[in-house]
C-alpha positions as CSV (number, residue, x, y, z in Angstrom):
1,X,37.4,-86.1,69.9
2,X,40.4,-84.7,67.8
3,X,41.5,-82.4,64.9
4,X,43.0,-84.2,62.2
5,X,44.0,-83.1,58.6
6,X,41.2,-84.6,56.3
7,X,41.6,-85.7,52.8
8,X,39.6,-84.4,49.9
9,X,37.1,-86.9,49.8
10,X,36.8,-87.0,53.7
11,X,35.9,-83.1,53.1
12,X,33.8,-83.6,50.7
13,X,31.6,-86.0,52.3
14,X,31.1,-83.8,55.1
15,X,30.3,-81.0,53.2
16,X,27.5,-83.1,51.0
17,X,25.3,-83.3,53.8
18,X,25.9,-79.2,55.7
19,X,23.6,-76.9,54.9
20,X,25.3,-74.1,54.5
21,X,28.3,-73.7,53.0
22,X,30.3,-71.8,50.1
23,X,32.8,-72.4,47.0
24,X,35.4,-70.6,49.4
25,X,34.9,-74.0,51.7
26,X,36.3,-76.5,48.8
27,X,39.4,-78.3,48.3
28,X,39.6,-76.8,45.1
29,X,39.8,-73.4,46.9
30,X,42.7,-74.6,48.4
31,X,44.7,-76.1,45.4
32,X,44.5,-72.0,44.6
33,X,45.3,-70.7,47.3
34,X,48.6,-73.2,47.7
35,X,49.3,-72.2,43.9
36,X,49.2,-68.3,45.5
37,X,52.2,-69.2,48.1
38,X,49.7,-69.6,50.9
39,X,49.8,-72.7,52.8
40,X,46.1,-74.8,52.9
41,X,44.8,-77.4,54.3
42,X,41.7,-79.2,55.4
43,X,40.8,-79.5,58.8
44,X,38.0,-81.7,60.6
45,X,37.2,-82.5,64.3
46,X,36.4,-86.2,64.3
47,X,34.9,-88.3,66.6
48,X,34.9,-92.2,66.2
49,X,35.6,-92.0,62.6
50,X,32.9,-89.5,62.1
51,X,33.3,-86.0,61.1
52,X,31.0,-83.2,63.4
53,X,32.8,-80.0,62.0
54,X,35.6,-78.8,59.1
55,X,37.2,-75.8,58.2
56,X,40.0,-74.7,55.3
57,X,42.7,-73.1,57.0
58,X,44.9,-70.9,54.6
59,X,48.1,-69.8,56.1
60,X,50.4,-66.3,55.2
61,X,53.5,-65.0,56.3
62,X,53.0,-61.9,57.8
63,X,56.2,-59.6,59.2
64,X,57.7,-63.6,59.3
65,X,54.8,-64.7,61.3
66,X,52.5,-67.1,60.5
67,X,48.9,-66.0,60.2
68,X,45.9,-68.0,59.3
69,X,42.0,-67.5,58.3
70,X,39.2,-69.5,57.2
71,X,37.1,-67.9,54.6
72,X,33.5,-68.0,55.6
73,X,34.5,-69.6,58.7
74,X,33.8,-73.3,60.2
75,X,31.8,-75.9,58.8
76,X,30.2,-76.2,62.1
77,X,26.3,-75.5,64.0
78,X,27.0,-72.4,65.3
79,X,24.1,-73.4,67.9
80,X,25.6,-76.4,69.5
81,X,28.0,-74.2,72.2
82,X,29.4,-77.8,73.5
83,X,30.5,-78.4,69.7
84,X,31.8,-75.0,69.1
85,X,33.6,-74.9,72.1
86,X,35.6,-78.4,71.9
87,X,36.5,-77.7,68.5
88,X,37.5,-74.1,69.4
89,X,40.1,-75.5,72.3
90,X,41.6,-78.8,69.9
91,X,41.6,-76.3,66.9
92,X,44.0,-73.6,69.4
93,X,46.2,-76.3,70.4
94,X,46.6,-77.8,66.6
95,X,47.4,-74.5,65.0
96,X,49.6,-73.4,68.2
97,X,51.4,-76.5,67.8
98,X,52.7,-75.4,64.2
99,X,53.5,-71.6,65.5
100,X,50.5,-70.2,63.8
101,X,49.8,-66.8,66.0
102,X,46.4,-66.1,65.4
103,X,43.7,-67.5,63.4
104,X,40.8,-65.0,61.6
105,X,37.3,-66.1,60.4
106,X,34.0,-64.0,59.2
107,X,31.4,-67.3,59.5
108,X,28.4,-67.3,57.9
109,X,26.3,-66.3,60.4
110,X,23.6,-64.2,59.5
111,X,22.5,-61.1,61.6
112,X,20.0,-59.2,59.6
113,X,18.4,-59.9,55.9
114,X,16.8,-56.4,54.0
115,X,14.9,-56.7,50.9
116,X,15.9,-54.6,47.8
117,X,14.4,-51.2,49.6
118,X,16.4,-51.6,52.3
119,X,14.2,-52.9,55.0
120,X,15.0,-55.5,57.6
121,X,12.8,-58.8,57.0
122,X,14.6,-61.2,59.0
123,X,16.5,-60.7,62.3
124,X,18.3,-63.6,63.5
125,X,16.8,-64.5,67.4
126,X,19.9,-66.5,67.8
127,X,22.5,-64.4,66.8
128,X,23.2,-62.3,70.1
129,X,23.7,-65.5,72.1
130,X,26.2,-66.8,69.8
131,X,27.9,-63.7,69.0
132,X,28.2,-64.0,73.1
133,X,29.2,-67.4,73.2
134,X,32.2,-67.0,70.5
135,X,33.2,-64.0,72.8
136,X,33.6,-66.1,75.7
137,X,35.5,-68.7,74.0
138,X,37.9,-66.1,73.2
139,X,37.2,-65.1,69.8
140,X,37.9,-61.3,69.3
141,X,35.3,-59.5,67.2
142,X,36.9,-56.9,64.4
143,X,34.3,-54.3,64.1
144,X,31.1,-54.5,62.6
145,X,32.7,-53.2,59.4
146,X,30.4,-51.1,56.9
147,X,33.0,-51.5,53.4
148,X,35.0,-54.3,52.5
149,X,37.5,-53.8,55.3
150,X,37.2,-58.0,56.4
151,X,38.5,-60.8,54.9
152,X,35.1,-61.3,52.7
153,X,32.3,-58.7,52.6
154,X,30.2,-58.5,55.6
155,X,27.3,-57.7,53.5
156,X,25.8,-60.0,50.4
157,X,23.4,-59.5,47.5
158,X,21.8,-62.6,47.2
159,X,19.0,-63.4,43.9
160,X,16.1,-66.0,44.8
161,X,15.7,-67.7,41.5
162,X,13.4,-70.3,42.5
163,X,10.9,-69.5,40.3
164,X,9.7,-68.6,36.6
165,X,11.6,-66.1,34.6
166,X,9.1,-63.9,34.2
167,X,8.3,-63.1,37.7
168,X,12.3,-62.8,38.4
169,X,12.4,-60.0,35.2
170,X,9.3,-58.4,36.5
171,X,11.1,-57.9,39.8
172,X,14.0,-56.1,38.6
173,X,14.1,-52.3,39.0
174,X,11.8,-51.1,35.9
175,X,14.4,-48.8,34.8
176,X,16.8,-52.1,34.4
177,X,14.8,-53.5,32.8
178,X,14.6,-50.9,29.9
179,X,18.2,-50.8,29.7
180,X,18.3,-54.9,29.6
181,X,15.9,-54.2,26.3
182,X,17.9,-51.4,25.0
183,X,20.7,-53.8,25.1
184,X,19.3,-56.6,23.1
185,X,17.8,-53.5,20.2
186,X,21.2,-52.5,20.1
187,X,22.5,-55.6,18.4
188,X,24.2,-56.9,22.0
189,X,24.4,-61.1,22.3
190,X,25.2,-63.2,25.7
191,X,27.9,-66.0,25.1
192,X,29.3,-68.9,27.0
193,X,32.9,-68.7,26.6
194,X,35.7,-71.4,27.8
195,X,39.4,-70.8,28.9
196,X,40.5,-69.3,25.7
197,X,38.2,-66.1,26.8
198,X,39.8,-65.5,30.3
199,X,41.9,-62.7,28.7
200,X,38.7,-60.6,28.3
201,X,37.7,-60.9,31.9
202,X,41.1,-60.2,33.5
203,X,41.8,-57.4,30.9
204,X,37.7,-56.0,31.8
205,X,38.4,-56.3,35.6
206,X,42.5,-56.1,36.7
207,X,41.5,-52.0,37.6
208,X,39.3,-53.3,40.5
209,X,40.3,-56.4,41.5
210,X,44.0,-57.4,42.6
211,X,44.3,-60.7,41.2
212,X,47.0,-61.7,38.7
213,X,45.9,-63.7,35.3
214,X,47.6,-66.6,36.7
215,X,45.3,-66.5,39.5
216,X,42.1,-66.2,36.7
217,X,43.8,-69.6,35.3
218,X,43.9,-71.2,38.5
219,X,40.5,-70.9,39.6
220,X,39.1,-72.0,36.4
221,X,41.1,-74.8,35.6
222,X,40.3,-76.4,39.3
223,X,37.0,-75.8,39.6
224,X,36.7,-76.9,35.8
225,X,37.2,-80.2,36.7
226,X,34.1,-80.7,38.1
227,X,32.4,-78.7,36.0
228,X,31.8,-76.1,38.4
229,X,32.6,-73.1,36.4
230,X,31.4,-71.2,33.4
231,X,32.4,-68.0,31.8
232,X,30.1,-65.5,30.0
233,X,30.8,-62.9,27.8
234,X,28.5,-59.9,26.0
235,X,29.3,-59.0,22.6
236,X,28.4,-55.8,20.3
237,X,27.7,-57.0,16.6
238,X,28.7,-53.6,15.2
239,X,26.6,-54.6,11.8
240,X,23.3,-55.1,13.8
241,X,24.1,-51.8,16.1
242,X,24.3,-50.3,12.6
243,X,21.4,-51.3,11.4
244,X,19.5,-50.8,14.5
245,X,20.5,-47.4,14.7
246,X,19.5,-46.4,11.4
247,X,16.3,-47.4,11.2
248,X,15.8,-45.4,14.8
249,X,16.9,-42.3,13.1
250,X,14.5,-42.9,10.5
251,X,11.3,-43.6,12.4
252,X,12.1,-40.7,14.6
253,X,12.7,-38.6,11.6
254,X,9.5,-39.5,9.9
255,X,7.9,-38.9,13.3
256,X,9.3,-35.5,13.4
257,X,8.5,-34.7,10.1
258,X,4.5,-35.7,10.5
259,X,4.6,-33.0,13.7
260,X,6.1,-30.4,11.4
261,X,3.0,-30.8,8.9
262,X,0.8,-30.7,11.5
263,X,1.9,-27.3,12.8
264,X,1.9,-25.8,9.4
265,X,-1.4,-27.3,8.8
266,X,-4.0,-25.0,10.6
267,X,-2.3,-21.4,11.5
268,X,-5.6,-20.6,13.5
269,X,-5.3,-23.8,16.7
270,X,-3.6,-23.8,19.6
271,X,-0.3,-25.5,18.8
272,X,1.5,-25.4,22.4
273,X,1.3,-29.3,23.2
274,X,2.6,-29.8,19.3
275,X,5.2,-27.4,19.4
276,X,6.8,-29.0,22.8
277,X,6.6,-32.5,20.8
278,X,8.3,-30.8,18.2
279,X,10.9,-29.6,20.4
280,X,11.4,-33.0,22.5
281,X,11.4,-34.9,19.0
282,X,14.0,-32.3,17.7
283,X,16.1,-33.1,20.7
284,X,15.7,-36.5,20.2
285,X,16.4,-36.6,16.7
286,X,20.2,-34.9,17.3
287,X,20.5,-37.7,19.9
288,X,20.0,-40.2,17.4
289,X,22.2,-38.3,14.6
290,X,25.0,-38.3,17.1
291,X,24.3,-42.9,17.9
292,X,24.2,-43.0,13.8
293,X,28.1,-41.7,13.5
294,X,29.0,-43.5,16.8
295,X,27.4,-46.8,14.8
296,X,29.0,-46.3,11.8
297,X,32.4,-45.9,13.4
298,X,32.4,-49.0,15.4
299,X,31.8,-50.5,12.1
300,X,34.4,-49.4,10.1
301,X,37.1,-49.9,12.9
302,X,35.4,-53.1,15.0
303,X,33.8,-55.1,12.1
304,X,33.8,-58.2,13.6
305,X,31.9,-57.0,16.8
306,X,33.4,-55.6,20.6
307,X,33.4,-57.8,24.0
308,X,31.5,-54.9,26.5
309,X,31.7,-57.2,29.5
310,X,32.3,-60.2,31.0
311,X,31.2,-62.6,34.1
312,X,32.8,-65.9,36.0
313,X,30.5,-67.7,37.9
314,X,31.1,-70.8,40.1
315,X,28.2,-73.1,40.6
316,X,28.0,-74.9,43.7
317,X,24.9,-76.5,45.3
318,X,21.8,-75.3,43.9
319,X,23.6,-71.7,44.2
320,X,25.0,-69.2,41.7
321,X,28.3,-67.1,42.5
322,X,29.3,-64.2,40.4
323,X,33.1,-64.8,41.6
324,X,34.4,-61.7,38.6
325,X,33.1,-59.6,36.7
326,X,33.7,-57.0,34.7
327,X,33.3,-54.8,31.7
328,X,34.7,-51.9,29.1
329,X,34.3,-48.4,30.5
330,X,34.3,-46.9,26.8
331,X,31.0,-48.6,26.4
332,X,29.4,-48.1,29.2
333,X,26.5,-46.5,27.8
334,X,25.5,-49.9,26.0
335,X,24.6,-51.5,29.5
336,X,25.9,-54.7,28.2
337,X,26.3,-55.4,31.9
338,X,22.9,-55.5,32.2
339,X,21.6,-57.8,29.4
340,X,25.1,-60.3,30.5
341,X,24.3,-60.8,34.0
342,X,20.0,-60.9,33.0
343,X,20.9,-63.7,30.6
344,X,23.0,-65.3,32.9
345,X,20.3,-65.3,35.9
346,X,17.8,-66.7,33.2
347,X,19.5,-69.2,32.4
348,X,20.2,-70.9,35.3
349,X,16.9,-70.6,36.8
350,X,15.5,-72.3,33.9
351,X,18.0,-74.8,35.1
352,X,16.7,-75.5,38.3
353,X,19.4,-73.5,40.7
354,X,18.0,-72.1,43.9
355,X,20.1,-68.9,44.4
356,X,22.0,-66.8,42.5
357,X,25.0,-64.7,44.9
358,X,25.6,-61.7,43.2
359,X,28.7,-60.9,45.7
360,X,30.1,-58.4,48.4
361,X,28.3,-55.3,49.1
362,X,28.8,-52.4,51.1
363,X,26.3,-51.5,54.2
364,X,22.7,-50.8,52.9
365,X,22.2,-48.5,55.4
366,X,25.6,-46.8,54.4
367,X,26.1,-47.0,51.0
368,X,27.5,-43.4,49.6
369,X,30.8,-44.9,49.1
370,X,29.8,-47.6,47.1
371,X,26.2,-46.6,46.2
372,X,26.7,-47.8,42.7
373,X,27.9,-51.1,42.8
374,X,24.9,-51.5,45.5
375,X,22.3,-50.3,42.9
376,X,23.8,-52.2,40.8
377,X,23.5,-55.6,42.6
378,X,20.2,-54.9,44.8
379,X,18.3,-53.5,41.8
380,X,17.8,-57.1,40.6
381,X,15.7,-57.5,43.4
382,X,18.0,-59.0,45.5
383,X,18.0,-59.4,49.4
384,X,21.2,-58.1,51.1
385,X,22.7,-60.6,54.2
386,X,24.5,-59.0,56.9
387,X,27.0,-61.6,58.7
388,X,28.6,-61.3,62.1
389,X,31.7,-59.6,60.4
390,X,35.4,-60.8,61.5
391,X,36.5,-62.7,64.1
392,X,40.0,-63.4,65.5
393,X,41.3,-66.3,67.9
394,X,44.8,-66.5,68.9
395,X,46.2,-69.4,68.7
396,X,49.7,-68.8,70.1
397,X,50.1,-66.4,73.4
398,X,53.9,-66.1,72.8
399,X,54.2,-65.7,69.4
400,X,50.8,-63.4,69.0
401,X,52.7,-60.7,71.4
402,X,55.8,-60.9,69.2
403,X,53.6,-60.7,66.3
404,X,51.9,-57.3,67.8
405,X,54.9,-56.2,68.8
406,X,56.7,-56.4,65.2
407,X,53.5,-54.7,63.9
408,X,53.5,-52.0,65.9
409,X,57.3,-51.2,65.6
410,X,56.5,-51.2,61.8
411,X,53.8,-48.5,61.6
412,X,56.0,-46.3,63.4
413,X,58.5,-46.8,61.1
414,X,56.3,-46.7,58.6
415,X,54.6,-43.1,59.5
416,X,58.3,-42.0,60.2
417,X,59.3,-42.3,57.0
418,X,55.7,-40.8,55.7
């Protein structure tokens, strides 16, 4: 056996056949993260021409060191120790060999599955003895982190779309679901957009995610060229919201109306439950007044319609990745989020995909911090997957110690100057 640097197609044809596996473990990940200054590069351990594990090593200077991780870990059976631990020792003495100090994965091993209320429904019998196993090879676990302290989230919302659309909308948390139908009464429509509508998504998300537009491009022109990407985009038609909003006023007021005849009608009946539908429908009513000059304003200054919000998704077998997202705070109220990410989960069910991976999460069982993005993603009736968290193997005794050293002499410096 031996590590050697595999082409793309030698990657790929190991990949066609593993089970599990992500678009962060592609050759068109890498082309990325080379166009982002990093170094990348396929790896494989091979045995008589055949490959038994692979792994995309992506490479940073840090303090002048070099420092390298594998997002989502090895392409490898986390089950066979023999196979772990012969790659483990080649893969030390490869990456030593080109002064690369230590080398950081979080691998896709799962720990723990919850359903949407937080309850545990799978526990992984094998996970303890390979957690132990990775330990004794030398791998250094980071912390079972709760937030998005590790290289990817140690927590996922993943969508089982493997069945009809009906029973995937029926799932969704009945309050979503009203605001999915409010959505489409408000005049709201789902688009597939191309390149030309990247600007939306990077202007909708830049405040949470630190990527550059050039990185947007990036990823969608490589994975583009195997059709592997597709971006979506929910649009206000300002006429229809009009429209829409009028004839709400108008029922209600008619509505409100009738219950003011009503109370006039007979002076001598007990008018209590009237009088307190009066006074909800009045409340109502000044609700609706109040959409009706918000309507007529986003006419007048937006008449071709607003972009609310706006998704990237990768598609990569039989599974769904919401890689961005993102949407305009003014309009939040609109829930455009909502009916774009429902549309989008509809359709490619209908299409025959397997999963849909809403992303990162933070720890269901601690969740203040972000407990809204976790609503948000869970109350589609996902399940959440807890992984193993980070792991780091050094790959360089020498050079890790300098490394450590240089780091610590920093932070002091650093908290000197604080």
């Amino acid at each position: 056996m031996y590590i050697k640097e595999l082409t793309n197609e030698e990657f790929n044809n190991f990949t066609s056949s593993f089970p599990y596996k992500t678009f962060y473990q592609t050759p068109e990940y890498a082309f990325v993260m080379n166009r982002e200054k990093n170094e990348a590069f396929l790896l494989g351990l091979v045995d008589d021409n055949y490959t038994l594990a692979a792994g995309l090593i992506i490479v940073e200077k840090r303090n002048g060191f070099k420092y390298a991780y594998t997002p989502r870990g090895f392409l490898i059976d986390f089950n066979d120790y023999t196979l772990v631990e012969q790659f483990t020792k080649l893969l030390k003495e490869y990456l030593g060999k080109k002064d690369i100090v230590a080398l950081r994965i979080n691998p896709m091993i799962v720990r723990n599955i919850y359903n949407n209320k937080r309850q545990v429904i799978y526990k992984n019998k094998h996970y303890e003895s390979i957690f132990e196993q990775l330990i004794k090879l030398g791998y250094n676990h980071c912390g079972y982190n709760d937030y998005f302290e590790a290289i990817k989230p140690r927590f996922e919302a993943i969508l089982n779309i493997e069945t009809d659309t009906e029973t995937i909308f029926n799932n969704i948390d009945k309050n979503y679901r009203k605001k999915i139908k409010n959505a489409i009464e408000d005049g709201i429509h789902v688009y597939k957009g191309s390149f030309n509508e990247l600007k939306y998504l990077y202007e909708q998300s830049k405040y949470k995610y630190p990527r550059s537009y050039n990185f947007l491009k990036d990823i969608y022109k490589h994975y583009d060229q195997k059709s592997m990407v597709d971006l979506y985009y929910a649009k206000l038609n300002t006429e229809e919201y009009l429209i829409n909003s009028q004839k709400e006023h108008e029922e209600l007021e008619t509505e409100t109306n009738e219950l003011n005849y009503k109370i006039m009608e007979d002076i001598h009946k007990d008018k209590s439950k009237l009088i307190n539908k009066k006074l909800n429908s009045d409340s109502l009513l000044n609700k609706y007044e109040n959409k009706l000059i918000t309507a007529t304003s986003l006419l007048q200054n937006n008449p071709e319609g607003i972009v609310l919000a706006s998704l990237m998704i990768i598609k990569y077998y039989g599974t769904i990745y919401m890689f961005m997202d993102g949407y305009d705070m003014n309009y939040r109220y609109l829930n455009a989020k909502h009916l774009l990410l429902w549309k989008v989960i509809e359709e490619y069910a209908k299409k025959g995909f397997k999963k849909f991976n809403l992303g990162g999460i933070s720890n269901v069982n601690k969740e203040e911090k972000y407990k809204g993005l976790n609503e948000f993603r869970m109350n589609f009736g996902s399940c959440a997957m807890e992984y193993a968290g980070d792991f780091e193997l050094v790959t360089n005794n020498t050079l890790y110690f300098m490394y450590k050293k240089t780091k610590s002499i920093k932070n002091i410096i650093k908290k000197k100057g604080e």
